[in-house]
N, C-alpha and C positions, 0 to 999 in steps of 0.2 A: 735828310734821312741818312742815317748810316748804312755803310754797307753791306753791315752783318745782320740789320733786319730785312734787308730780299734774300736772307738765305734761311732755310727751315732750321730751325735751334739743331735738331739731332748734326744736325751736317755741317754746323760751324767750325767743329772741333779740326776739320776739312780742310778751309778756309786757304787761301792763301793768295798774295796780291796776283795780281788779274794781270800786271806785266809781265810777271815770270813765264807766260806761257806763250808758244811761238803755234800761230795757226799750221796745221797740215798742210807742207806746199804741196802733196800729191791728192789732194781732198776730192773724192770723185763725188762730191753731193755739192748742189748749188743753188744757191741763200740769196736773193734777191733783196730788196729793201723793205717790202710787204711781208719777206719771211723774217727777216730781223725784227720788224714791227710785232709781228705776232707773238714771238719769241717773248721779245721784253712785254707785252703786255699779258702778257702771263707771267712771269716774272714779279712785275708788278704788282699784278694784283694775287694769286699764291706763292709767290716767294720761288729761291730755285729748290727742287723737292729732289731731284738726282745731281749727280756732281759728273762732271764731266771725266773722262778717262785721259790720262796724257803719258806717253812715253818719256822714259826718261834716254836720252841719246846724244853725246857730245856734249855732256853740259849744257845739254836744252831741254826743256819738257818742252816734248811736240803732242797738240791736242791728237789724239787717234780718233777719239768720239765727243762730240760738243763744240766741232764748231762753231753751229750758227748760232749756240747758247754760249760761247765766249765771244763773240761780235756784238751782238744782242745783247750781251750786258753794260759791255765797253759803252755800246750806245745810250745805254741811259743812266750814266755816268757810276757803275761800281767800279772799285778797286779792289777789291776782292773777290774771289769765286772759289767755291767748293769743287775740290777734285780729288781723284783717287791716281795715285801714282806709280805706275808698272816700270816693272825692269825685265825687258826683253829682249831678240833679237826683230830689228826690224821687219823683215821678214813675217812675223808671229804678228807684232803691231799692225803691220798692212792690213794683213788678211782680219784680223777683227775690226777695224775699221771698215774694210767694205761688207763684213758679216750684218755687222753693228744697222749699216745702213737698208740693207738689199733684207732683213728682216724682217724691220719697221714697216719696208713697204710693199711684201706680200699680203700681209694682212687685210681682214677689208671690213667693212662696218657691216652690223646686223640690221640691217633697215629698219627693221619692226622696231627694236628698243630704241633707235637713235630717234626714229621719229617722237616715240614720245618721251623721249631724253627730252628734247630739242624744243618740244611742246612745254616742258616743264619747266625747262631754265626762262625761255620768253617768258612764262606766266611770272617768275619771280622776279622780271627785269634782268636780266641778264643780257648784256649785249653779246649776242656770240659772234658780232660781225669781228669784234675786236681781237677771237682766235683763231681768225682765217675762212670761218664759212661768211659763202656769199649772200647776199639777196635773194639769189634764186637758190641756192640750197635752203635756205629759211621757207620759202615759199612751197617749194619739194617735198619734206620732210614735217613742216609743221602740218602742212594738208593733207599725210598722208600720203603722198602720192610716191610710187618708186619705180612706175615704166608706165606704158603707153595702157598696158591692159587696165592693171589699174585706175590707172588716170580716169579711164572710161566710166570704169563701175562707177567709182565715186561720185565725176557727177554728173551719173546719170541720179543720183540720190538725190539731184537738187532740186528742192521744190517750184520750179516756175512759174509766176502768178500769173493771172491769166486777167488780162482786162479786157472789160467791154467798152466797147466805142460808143460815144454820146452822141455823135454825130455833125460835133463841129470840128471843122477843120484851122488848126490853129496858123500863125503866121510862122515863115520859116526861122523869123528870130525868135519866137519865143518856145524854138524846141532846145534850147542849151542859153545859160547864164554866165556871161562870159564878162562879168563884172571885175573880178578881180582879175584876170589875168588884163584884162585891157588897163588898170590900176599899173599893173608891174609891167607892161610893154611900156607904157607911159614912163615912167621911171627912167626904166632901160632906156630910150632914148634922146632920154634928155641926160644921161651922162655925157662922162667922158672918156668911157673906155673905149678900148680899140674896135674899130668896127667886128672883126671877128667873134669877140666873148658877146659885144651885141646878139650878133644874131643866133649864138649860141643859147645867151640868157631867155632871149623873144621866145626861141622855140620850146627852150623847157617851160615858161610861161604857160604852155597851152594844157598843163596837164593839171592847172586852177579850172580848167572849164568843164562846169557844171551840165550834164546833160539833163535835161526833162523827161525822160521813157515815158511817162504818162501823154505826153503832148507829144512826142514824137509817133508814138500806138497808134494817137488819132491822126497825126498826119498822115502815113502811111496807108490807112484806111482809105481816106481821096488820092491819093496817087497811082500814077500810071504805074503799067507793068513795068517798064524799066527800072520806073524810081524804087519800087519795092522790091525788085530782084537787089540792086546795088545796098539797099539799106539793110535784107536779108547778111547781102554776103559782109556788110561790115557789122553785123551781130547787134545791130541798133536794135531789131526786131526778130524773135528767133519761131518761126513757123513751123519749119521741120528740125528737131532737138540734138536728131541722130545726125543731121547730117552738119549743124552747126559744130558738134564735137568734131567730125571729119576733115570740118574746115580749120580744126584749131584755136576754138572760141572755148576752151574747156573753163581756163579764167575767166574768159569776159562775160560769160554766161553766167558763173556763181555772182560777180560783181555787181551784174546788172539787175537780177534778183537782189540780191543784198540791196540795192539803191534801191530798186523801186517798191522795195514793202519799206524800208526807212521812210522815203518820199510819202509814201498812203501812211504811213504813223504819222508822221507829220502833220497832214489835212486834215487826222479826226477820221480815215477810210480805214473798212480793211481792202486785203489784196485784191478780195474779189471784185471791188467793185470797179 
């Protein structure tokens, strides 16, 4: 791919090789390799949409603004990049460079839009992990949620089924299905990797296990006061709603709902039964 299709047409006329430019050695902003990644994969996928600013001084253009968007290109191999080229006294250069910067990052996001910005790009497949939001900003923002208060209202919205006990008490292995992950321990240890990624691998392993909430209800129902405080407080079983949110089950609460009306579709039940 050529170099001048990662740069917007209007801004090619721009263009100029990607050696001639010497990074900021006084660059008070700093670019890790997750922000170069981000950088170019943006790049990548809309092309560069602004052009970098560079001083002209000693027979050097020094970037003043675009750093991490001159590194970030170098890295995913252009030779050319769009810039705009000033003649000033350093002095003048400095100070819009840290302007440049300390601008960008007063600003702050409007939660309400972002959330369903954020809701929208998921739905069209969009990976936004690839411009820098995390996991848990995906999980924050697609759910609506933007502080603690929130969080609350939300889901307290959640509808929680509510089963009846049948009245048999099932065996302790058949309250989780732990078929696959015993597949991928198996695996795991019959390599040959270092013990450490082992037990690395074994542990992430465990988030293939399958709980039963249906069968776990009815265990819970024969069990002693301890065992049912302890299963309480690990959100297996949620008795008191208000106080499960207190304990920080606001997740595991939507999830476990979410499973176990899946689970009754599954059998041909509804929730209530």
């Amino acid at each position: 791919m050529d170099s001048l299709d990662f740069i917007a047409e209007d801004l090619r006329p721009l263009a100029r090789p990607i050696t001639d430019f010497t990074p900021d050695p006084a660059n008070t902003r700093h670019h890790d390799d997750r922000s170069y990644e981000v950088i170019g994969n943006s790049i990548k996928m809309f092309r560069q949409r602004k052009p970098i600013v560079a001083q002209r001084k000693n027979g050097q253009l020094i970037v003043r603004a675009g750093n991490g968007t001159l590194e970030a290109c170098k890295r995913i191999g252009m030779d050319v990049i769009a810039a705009v080229i000033i003649d000033e006294d350093s002095t003048s250069a400095t100070a819009y460079a840290v302007s440049d910067n300390k601008t960008a990052e007063i600003s702050t996001w409007d939660e309400s839009i972002l959330r369903k910005t954020i809701s929208g790009l998921l739905d069209e497949g969009v990976c936004i992990e690839d411009f820098g939001f995390t996991a848990e900003d995906i999980n924050i923002y697609s759910d609506g949620q933007s502080s603690d208060k929130d969080r609350v209202e939300y889901t307290k919205k959640i509808e929680i089924p509510i089963y009846q006990p049948k009245g048999e008490k099932p065996e302790i292995n058949e309250l989780t299905d732990s078929s696959k992950t015993d597949f991928l321990v198996a695996q795991i240890n019959s390599s040959n990797l270092p013990e450490d990624i082992k037990t690395f691998l074994v542990f992430a392993a465990q988030r293939h296990r399958v709980f039963k909430y249906d069968k776990i209800a009815e265990y819970y129902c024969h069990a002693g006061a301890e065992t049912q405080q302890l299963f309480e407080n690990s959100a297996l079983v949620i008795i008191d709603f208000d106080k499960a949110i207190e304990n920080g089950f606001v997740k595991l609460t939507e999830y476990i709902a979410d499973s176990y009306i899946e689970n009754q579709k599954i059998r041909g039940l509804d929730s209530g039964d």
